[in-house]
N, C-alpha and C positions, 0 to 999 in steps of 0.2 A: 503470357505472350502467345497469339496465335502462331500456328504453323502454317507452313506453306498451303499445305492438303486444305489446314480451314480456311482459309485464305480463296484458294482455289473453288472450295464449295460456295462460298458466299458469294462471290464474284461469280457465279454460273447462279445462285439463286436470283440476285438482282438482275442479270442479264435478263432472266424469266420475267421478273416485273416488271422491268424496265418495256418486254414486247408488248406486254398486257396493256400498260402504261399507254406507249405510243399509241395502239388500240384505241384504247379512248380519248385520248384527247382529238380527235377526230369529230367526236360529240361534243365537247365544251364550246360553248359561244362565248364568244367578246364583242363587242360595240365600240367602234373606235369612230370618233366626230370631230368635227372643227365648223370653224363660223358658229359659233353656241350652237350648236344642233343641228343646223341646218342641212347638214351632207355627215351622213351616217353610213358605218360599214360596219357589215356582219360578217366575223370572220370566226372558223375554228381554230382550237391551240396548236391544232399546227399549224395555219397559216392560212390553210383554204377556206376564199372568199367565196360566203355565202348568199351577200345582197347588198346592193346599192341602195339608198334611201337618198333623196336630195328637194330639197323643200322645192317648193312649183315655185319662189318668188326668184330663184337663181336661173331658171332658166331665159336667160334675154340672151340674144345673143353678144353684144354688145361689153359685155360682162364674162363671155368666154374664158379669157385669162385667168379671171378671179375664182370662177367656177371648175377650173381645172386644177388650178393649186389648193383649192377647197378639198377636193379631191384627193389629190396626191398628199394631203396633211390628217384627212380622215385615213387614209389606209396605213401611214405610220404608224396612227395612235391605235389602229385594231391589232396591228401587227408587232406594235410595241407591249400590249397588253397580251397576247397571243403567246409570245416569248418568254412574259414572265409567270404567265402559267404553266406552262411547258417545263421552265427551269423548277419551279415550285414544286411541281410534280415529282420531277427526276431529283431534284435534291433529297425528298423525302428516303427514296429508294436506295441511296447512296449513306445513310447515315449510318452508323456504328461499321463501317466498312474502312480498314486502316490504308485508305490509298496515301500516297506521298503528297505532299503538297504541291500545290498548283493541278496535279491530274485530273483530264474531266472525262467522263465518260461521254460518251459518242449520244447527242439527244436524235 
């Protein structure tokens, strides 16, 4: 059984990875799209949008609506993929660590 003290030491070591951690995923890309392709979003793992891509055939005006919710369904899917890197990440840093169940640490 660990002791509190190792306990205490691993829990400040992960806190260490865990900043490194955040660090980079600032650098990891994800591609989040909708309409088959057509409206693409480049986002880092932590969330910051990198670039809009959106095919020339959506721009009509007339189509506004559909080109906006095109939109707003590509930045879920970057930022849904965004999240599960991020968790991926910090899970790694978390494992052989005897926290209680349900406990998350802070991403």
């Amino acid at each position: 059984m660990n002791s509190l003290d190792d306990i205490l030491k691993m829990a400040q070591n992960v806190q260490a990875q865990m900043a490194e951690a955040q660090a980079s995923l600032d650098g990891i890309e994800v591609e989040g799209a909708s309409g088959g392709g057509l409206v693409k979003i480049r986002a880092s793992a932590k969330g910051r949008i990198i670039g809009v891509s959106l095919d020339d055939s959506l721009i009509v005006p007339s189509e506004k609506q559909m080109l906006e919710d095109l939109i707003t369904a590509a930045f879920n899917d970057a930022r849904a993929k965004a999240d599960a890197v991020a968790g991926e990440a910090m899970g790694k840093m978390t494992q052989g660590i005897p926290l209680p169940p349900g406990f998350k640490l802070p991403i």
